[in-house]
C-alpha positions in Angstrom: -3.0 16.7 -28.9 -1.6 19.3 -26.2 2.3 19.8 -26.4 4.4 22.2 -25.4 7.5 20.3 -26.2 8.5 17.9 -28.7 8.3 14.7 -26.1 4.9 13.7 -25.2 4.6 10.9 -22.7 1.6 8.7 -22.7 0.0 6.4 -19.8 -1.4 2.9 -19.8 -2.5 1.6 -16.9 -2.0 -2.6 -16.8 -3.9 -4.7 -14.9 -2.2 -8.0 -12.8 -0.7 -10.1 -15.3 0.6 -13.8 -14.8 2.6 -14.2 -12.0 1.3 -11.6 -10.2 -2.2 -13.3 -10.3 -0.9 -16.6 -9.1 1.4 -14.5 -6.3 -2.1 -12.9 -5.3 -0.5 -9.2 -5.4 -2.6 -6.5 -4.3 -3.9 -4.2 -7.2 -2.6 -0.8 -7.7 -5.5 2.0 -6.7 -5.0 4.5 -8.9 -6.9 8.0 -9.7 -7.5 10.1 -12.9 -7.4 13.8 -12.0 -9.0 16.3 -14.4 -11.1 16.4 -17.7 -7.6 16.5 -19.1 -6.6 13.5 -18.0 -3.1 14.7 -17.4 -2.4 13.6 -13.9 -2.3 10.4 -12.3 -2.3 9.3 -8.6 -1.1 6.1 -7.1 -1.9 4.3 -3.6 -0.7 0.4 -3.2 2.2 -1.5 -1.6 5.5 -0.7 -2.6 8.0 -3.4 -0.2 5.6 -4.5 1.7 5.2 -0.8 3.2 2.0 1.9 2.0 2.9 4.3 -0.3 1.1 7.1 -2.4 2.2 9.2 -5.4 1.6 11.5 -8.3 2.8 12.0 -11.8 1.8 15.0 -13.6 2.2 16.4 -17.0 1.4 13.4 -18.9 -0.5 14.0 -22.4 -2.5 11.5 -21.7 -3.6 8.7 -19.0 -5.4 5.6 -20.3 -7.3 2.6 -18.1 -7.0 -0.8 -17.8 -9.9 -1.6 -20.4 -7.4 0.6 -23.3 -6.2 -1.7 -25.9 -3.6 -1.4 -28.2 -6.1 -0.4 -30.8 -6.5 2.5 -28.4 -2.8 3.4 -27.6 -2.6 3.1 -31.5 -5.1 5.3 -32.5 -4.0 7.9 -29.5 -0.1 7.4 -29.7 1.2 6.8 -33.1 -1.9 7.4 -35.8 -0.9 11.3 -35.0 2.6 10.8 -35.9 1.9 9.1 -39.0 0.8 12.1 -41.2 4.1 14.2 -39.9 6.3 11.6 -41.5 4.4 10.8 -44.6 3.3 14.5 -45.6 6.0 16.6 -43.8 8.7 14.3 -44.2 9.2 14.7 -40.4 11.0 12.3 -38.2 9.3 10.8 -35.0 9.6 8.3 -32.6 7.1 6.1 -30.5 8.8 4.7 -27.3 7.2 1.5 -25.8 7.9 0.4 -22.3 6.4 -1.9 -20.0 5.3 -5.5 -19.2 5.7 -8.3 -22.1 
């Protein structure tokens, strides 16, 4: 896992959930740039208006299809063997749609 600082961030991608279905929102175009994975374009509708941008430095960007089994084994199985050998602390910060 590439780091060159103690925070990693990590990407997944959502598709259209529940109300958004039924509103008939437009999905989110998005782009993976690089064999690294580490950057990530948008194009959609932000207020009804076109928008496009980047984020960049990500450790990793995962697709729509990733399940948690995926973010898991990506995330926070890394962490695991930090705490339970090293006696290390660590943190896995979860945001998003519930």
């Amino acid at each position: 896992m590439p780091s060159n600082s103690d925070v990693q961030v990590f990407v997944r991608i959502r598709p259209l959930v529940g109300e958004e279905v039924t509103r008939n929102d437009p999905e989110i175009g998005f782009t993976i740039e690089g064999d690294t994975r580490q950057t990530l374009g948008f194009e959609g509708v932000l207020r009804k208006k076109p928008k496009q941008w980047s984020m960049k430095g990500m450790a990793s960007v995962m697709e729509q299809g990733a399940v948690n089994k995926d973010v898991y084994s990506k995330c926070v199985a890394p962490l695991i063997p930090g705490i339970t050998e090293a006696g290390t602390a660590a943190c896995a910060f979860c945001y998003g749609h519930t």
